[in-house]
N, C-alpha and C positions, 0 to 999 in steps of 0.2 A: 804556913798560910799561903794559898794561890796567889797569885801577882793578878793584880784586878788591871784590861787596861787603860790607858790615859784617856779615853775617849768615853768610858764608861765612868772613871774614878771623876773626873774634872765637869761631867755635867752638870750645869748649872740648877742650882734648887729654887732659885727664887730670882724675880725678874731685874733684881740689878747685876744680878753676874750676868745676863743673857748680853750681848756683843754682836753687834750688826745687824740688829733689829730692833730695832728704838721706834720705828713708825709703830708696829706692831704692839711691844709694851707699854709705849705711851696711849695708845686707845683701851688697852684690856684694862689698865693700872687707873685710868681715870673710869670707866666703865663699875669700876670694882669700887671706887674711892666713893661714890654717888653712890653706889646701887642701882644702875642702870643696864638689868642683865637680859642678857639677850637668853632665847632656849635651846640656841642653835646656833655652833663656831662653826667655820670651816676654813683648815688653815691647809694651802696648798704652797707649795715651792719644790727644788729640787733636794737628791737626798741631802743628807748632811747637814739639814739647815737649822732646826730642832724645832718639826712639829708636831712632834712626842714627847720633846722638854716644855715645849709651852702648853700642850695639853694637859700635862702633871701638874705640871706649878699652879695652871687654873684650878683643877681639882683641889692644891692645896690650898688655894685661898678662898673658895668659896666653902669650903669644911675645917679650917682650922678656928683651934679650942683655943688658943695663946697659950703663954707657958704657965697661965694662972688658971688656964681651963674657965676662962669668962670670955675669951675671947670672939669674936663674929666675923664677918665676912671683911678681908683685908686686901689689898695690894701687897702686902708684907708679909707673908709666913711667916710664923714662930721657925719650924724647921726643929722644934722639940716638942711640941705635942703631940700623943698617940694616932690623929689623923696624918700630919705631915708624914711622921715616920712611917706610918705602917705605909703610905701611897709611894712613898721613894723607896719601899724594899720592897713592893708589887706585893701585898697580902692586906689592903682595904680593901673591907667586902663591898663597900658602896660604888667602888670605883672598878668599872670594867672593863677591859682594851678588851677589843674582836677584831683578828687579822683577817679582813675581807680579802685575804692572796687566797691562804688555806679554807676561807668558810665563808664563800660565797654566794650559797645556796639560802632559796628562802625561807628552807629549814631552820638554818643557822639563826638566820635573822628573827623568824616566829619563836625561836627560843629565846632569844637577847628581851624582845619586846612584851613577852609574857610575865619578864619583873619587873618589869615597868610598873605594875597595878601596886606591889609593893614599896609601903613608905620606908624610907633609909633605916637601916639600922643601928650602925653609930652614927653617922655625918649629917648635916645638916642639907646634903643633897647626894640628890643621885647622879652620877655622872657615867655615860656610855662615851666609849673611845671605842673608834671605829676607825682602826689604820688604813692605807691604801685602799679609801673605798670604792673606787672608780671599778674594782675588780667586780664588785656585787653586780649578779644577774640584774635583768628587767624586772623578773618576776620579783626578787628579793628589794628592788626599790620600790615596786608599785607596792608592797606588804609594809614598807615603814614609812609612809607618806603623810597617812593620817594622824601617825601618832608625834612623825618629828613636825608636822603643821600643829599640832594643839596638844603638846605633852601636860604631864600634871605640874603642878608646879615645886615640885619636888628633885625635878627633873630637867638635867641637861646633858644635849647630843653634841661632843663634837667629833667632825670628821677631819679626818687626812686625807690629802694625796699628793700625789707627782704628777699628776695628769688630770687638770680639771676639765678639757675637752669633753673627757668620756663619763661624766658624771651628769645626769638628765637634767634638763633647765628648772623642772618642776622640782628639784633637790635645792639647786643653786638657791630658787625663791625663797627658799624657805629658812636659809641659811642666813650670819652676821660673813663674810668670809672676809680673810688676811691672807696675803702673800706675803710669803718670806724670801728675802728676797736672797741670791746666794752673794758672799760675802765676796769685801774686797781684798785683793794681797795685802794691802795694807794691815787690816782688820784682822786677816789671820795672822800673820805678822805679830802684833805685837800682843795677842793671846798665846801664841809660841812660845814667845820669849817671860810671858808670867808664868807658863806651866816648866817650862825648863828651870824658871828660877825657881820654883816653889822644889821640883825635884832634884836639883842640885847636879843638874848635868849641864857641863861645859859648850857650847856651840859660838860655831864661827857667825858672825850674822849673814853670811852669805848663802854659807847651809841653809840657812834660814827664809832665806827668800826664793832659792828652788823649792822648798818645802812649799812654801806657801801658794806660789803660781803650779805648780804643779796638785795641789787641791781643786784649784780650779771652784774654787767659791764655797765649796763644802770645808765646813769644819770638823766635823768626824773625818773625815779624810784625812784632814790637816792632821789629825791626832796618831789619826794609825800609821799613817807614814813616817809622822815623828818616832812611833814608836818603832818599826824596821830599819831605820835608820839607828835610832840607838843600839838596836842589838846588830846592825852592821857595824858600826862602829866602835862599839867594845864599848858603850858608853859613853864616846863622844862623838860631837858633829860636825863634821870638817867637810866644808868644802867638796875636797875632791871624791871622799867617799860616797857623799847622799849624789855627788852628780853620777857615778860609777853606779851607783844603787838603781836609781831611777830612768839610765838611759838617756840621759837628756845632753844636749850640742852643748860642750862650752861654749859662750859664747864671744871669746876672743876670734873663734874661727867665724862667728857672725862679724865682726866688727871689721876684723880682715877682707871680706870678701865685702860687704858696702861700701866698706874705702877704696878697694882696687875698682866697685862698680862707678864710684864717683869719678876716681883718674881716668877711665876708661882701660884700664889695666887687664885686659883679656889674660893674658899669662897667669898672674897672681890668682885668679881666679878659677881658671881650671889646674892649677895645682892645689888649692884651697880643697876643690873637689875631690883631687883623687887622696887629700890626704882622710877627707871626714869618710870614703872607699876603705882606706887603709885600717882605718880606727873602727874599724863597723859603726861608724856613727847613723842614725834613722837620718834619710832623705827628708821625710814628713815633719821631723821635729826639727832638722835646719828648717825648714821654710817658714814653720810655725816659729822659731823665734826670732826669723829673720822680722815675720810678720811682727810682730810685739814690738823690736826694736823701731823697725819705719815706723811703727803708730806712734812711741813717743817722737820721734825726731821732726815728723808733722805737726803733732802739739809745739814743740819745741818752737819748729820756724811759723807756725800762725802767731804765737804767744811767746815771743824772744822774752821778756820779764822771767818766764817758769824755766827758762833756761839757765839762769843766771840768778834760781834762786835753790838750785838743785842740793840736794845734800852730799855734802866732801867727803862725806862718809862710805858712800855708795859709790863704787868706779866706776859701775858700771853708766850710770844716771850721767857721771863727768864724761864718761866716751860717745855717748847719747849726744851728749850736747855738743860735743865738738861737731860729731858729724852732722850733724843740724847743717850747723855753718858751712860743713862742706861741701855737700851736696845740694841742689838747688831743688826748691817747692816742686816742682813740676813734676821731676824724673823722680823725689820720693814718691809722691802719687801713683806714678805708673811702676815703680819696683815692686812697691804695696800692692797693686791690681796686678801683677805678675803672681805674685807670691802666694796670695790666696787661689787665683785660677789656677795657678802651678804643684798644687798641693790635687787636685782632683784627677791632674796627667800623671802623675805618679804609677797608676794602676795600669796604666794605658800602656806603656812603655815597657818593653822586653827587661829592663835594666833599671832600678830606680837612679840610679845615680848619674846613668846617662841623662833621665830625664831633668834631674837636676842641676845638672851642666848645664842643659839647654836653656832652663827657664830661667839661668843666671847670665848667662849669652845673650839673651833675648834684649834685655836692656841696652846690650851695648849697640845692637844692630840697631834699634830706636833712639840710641845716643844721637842729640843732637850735634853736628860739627860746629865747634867753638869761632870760627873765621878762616878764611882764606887760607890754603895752604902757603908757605914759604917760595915756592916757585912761581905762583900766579903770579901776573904782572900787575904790578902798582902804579894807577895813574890818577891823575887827578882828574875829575870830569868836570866842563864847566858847560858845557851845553851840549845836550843829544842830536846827535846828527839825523838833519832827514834822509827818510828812505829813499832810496830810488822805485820807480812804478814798478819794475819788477823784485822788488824783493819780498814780497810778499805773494805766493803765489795762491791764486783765487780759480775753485772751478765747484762743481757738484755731482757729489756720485750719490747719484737715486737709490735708497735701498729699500727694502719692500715695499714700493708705494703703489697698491692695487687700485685699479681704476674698475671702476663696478658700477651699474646702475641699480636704483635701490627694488629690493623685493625681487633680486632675480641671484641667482644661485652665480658668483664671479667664477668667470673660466680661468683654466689654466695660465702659469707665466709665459709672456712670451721672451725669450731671448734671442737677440738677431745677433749674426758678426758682423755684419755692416752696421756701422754706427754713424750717422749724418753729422758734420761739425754744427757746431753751435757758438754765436762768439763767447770768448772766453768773459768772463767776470773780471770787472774794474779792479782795481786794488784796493785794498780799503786803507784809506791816508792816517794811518798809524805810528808813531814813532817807536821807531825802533833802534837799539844799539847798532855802530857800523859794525860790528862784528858780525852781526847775524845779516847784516845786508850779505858781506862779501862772502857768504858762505849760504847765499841763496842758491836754488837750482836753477842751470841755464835753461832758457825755454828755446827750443827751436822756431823759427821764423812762421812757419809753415803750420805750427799750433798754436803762436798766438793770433795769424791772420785768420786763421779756421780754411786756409787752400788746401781743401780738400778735393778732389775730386769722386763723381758717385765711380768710374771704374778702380780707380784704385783705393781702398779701405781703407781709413787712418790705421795710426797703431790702437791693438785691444788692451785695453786697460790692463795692467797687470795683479792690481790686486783689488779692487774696485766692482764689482759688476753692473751691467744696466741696468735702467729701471726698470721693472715687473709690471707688466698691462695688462688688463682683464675688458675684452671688448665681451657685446653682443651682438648677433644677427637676425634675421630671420628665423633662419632653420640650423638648428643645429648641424657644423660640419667640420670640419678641418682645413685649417690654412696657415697660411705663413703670412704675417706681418712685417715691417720694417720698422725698428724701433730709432727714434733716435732721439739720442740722450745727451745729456750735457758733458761733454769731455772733461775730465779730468787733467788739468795743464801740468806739464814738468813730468810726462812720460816717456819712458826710456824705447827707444826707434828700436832697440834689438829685441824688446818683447815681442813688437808687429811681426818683423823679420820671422821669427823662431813659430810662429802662432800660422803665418801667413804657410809657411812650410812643413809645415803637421800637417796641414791641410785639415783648416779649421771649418766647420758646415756652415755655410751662408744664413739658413734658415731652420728656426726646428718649430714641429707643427703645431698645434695648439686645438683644441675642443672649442666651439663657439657655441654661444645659448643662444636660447630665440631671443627677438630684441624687446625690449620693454616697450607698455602701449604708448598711446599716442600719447604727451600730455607729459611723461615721465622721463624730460630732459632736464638735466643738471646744469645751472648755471656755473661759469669755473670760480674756481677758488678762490676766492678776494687772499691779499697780499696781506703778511702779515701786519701786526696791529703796530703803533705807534713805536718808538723805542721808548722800554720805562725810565723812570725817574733816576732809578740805579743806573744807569747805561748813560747818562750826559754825563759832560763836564765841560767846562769852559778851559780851552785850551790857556796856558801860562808857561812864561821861558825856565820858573824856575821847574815846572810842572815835566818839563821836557827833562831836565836835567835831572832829576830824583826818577821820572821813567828809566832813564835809560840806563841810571844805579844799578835801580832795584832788579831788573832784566840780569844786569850782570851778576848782580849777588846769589839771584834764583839760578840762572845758568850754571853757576859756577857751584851748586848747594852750600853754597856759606851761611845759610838763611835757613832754616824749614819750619815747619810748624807752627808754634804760636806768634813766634820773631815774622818767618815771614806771614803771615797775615797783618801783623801790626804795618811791617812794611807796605804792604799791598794796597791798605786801607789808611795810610795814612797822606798827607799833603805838605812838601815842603815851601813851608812860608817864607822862608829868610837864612843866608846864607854869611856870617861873620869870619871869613879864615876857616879855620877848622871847627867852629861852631855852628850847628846846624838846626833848624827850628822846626818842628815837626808839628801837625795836628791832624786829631783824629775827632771823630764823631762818637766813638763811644772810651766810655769808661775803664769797662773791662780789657781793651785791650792795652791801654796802659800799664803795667805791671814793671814791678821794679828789675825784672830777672827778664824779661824779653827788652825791657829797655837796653839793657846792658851788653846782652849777647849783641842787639843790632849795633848798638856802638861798635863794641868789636871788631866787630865783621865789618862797617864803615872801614875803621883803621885801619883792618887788614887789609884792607884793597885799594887803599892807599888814598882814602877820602875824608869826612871828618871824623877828628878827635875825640869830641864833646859832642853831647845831643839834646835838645828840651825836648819834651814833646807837653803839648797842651790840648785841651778837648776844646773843641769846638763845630762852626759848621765849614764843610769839607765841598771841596767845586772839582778838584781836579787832581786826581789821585792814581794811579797804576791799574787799581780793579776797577775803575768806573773807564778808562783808557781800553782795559783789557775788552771791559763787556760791552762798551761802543763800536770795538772791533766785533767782535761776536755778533753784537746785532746786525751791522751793518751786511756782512756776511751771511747772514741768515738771507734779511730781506731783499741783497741779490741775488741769492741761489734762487728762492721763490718766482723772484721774477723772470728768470729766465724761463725757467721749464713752465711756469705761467704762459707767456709769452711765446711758446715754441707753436712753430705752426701745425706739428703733427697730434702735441696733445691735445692744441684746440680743436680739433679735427675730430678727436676719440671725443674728446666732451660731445663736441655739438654732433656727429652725426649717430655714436653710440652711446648716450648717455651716461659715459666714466664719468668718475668724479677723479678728485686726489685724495687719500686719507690724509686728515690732517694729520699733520706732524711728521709725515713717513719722508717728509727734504730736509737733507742737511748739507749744509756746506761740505768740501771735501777739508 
């Protein structure tokens, strides 16, 4: 006798063996139990799902006799009356599958619906199955429209597919439809383990759960796979051989390489590499289970309870959970958004394995630093020093800011190498660490007074260039301007030297347009608007002291990312010893994992111990410090080149304007 296989021997006849579709037989089995028949199924999912076995088992219950032959329309098949049987060995003549892959044509379909007019012959209905019907022409749906809209009542259509897209909306209408939906590892799982017991073959349960994720939600899959595995195995199912069978990462070498990415263990990590190289193991299938394992370990850390309720059974679920704890929320999220995007570079890359090096690298480069290195100096800070006026140094370098009158076509830039001094820009009274004071740039004498004189030229900016002027004239002609722009302060004297001795051009010429008419003068540029809301603060001594921390924590990167933001945005209230009071204005920045890191990094630089931080409202913080400085700076640069006598000059006698926005501080 032929060896029938398990995917064929094990299909379910009747809807209480069916397994991971219970939405689906709960609606057909109440539908059936009323008599509440629709004339028209349409059951779509992907393959392997069974909806070819639900299609059958319907036919057996709307035509089964019971085993007494009195039988009527059931939820329950006999499964021994001459309809059942003959529909589960495919020879009821009432019942007729049409593979719409092979017989697509309206031909086909004009023949299927031509026995429609015929009443059943044994069963008590007629039943058309119509597999993958998405395949059926246009022509071939517009020809069964009428009949699956108003069949006789003798009569019922249902369809399959994998692809309900490509199936016309005018079908869809006319249809009950059910998704099947593809099954969980779980689910195949523990149908594996009833068909293995029923067959009396031995398996590891671990075998068993590569088996399962590797179906990937199809149960015919799950089946046939069991079955090459068995005859890989000589009959049984061990572990090592269904992983050797199937190709798939052990995944010890997954566990290895997120524990070396949590230590920050670069090493461990690219020998992990070269060994899954060595072993021909798929590049695509580490990442893919690298991905599987982050997803539980994210479940794990949202949902610490399912951590700790894990089965002792499973190692793998126990090493899951560890690393949960190991690794922090955050950098799971981002291994996981590596792992998926890193699975597409694969293709990209001369080398798979190189590329998967990289995209396991890639974390650690984005590794946040835990605190202060060992060498940094530890000190306690009790109050931030003020700056001196020059430590902070203030000027404005104009970048393309075209000055144009409206409706007329803007001339050329002009650039001069004489540049007219301008006074320099105030400081903007910020506090800042003495560190960064004593390691301001010296300004010479002669650039902060602006003694310049017209024969001799300051020094030319070195990386800076002037502003960009767009006059008009009369008559269009060629000229040379003199530009002058607001210096740039803490410029090095041997760039002028070196520039002056090129023997740089004094003037370069420029194209001028006619001048605009009368009436078409531009008033100058009002000064920018108010500072906003975000940009005050009410200056505080403890406000001073947490500035000039967090300065050093950022300088130093002991701080990055979501920690420093917390820092940046947060305001220290109160100060106990080593306990330090913090508060912030939103919610989300609170987090137990950036709390902890800033603590850290506090200790490690030799400040406080302990940290609270509480939500509330916020006066005087680092980023409201930072962008009161930014303001302020803005709306001096403004007022300078505002204020310069030669741009009021272009305004009022050739009606330039300033583009807004094109001034920024240097």
């Amino acid at each position: 006798m032929s060896y029938l296989v398990l995917a064929r021997k094990y299909r379910p006849r009747n809807f209480t063996e069916m397994v991971g579709q219970e939405h689906v037989v709960q609606a057909l089995s109440n539908a059936l139990t009323q008599q509440r028949l629709h004339h028209a199924y349409l059951f779509t999912g992907t393959r392997g799902v069974g909806k070819t076995t639900v299609s059958r088992i319907l036919a057996k219950s709307l035509n089964c006799q019971g085993a007494d032959g009195n039988g009527g329309i059931t939820a329950t098949p006999c499964g021994v009356c001459q309809a059942c049987t003959d529909i589960d060995s495919g020879r009821f003549v009432d019942y007729t599958e049409l593979d719409a892959a092979s017989n697509r044509g309206v031909d086909e379909v004009q023949s299927l619906l031509e026995q429609a007019v015929y009443k059943p012959v044994q069963g008590r209905f007629k039943v058309f199955m119509i597999d993958e019907v998405h395949m059926l022409t246009n022509t071939a749906f517009n020809a069964m429209l009428k009949t699956l809209e108003e069949p006789p009542e003798y009569l019922k259509f249902v369809l399959a597919t994998t692809d309900p897209q490509k199936v016309p909306v005018t079908v869809l209408s006319r249809c009950l439809q059910f998704n099947l939906r593809p099954m969980a590892p779980e689910t195949v799982l523990g149908h594996l383990t009833q068909v293995l017991a029923a067959e009396n073959v031995s398996a590891e349960p671990q075998a068993l759960r590569l088996l399962s994720r590797a179906a990937r939600g199809s149960m015919r899959d799950a089946l046939s796979l069991t079955d090459q595995a068995i005859a890989f195995g000589s009959g049984q199912l061990q572990e090592a051989g269904v992983r050797q069978m199937l190709g798939a990462v052990d995944r010890s070498y997954v566990f290895r390489l997120i524990e070396a990415l949590a230590q920050g263990d670069g090493k461990t990590v690219v020998e992990t590499s070269d060994t899954l190289r060595m072993n021909g193991l798929s590049a695509a299938s580490t990442l893919e289970e690298m991905s599987a394992v982050l997803q539980r370990m994210a479940v794990f850390q949202a949902v610490p309870q399912m951590a700790g309720a894990v089965d002792a059974d499973d190692p793998e679920a126990t090493e899951t959970a560890r690393l949960s704890a190991l690794m922090p929320a955050d950098e799971t999220q981002l291994l996981y958004s590596l792992c998926l995007h890193g699975r597409g570079e694969l293709g990209l890359a001369p080398d798979e394995y190189a590329a998967l090096t990289m995209v396991l690298l890639r974390l650690l480069a984005f590794k946040p630093v835990s605190g202060v290195g060992e060498s940094a100096e530890k000190k306690t800070l009790t109050r931030a020093e003020t700056p001196s006026s020059g430590a902070i140094a203030a000027g404005v370098a104009a970048p393309p800011a075209v000055l144009t009158a409206p409706g007329r076509v803007a001339a050329s830039a002009v650039v001069a190498s004489q540049v007219l001094p301008v006074s320099p820009m105030p400081a903007v009274p910020a506090p800042v660490p003495a560190a960064a004071a004593d390691t301001a740039p010296v300004i010479p004498e002669e650039q902060r007074s602006g003694a310049f004189n017209d024969s001799e030229p300051p020094p030319w900016p070195g990386s800076d260039e002037p502003a960009t002027v767009a006059a008009a004239a009369d008559e269009p002609t060629a000229t040379a301007l003199p530009v002058r722009t607001p210096e740039r302060l803490g410029q090095n004297p041997s760039t002028a030297q070196s520039a002056k001795a090129q023997g740089a051009p004094e003037y370069v010429a420029i194209p001028v347009r006619e001048s605009p008419e009368p009436g078409e003068r531009l008033q100058p540029l009002p000064l920018s608007a108010p500072t906003p809301v975000s940009a005050r603060y009410t200056p505080t001594e403890e406000g001073d002291v947490w500035y000039a921390t967090v300065q050093q924590l950022v300088a130093a990167e002991a701080i990055t990312a979501l920690v420093r933001e917390l820092a940046l945005q947060s305001q220290l209230v109160a100060r106990d010893g080593g306990h330090w009071l913090l508060r912030v204005e939103r919610e989300s920045l609170n987090q137990p994992t950036a709390r902890e890191r800033l603590r850290a990094a506090l200790e490690a630089a030799g400040h406080a111990t302990q940290i609270s931080v509480e939500v509330g409202m916020v006066i005087d913080s680092p980023a409201r410090r930072n962008a009161a400085a930014a303001a302020e700076r803005q709306r001096r640069a403004e007022e300078i080149v505002n204020n310069d006598p030669f741009v009021q000059s272009l305004m009022r006698d050739y009606g330039a304007r300033i583009v807004p926005g094109s001034i920024k501080p240097a």
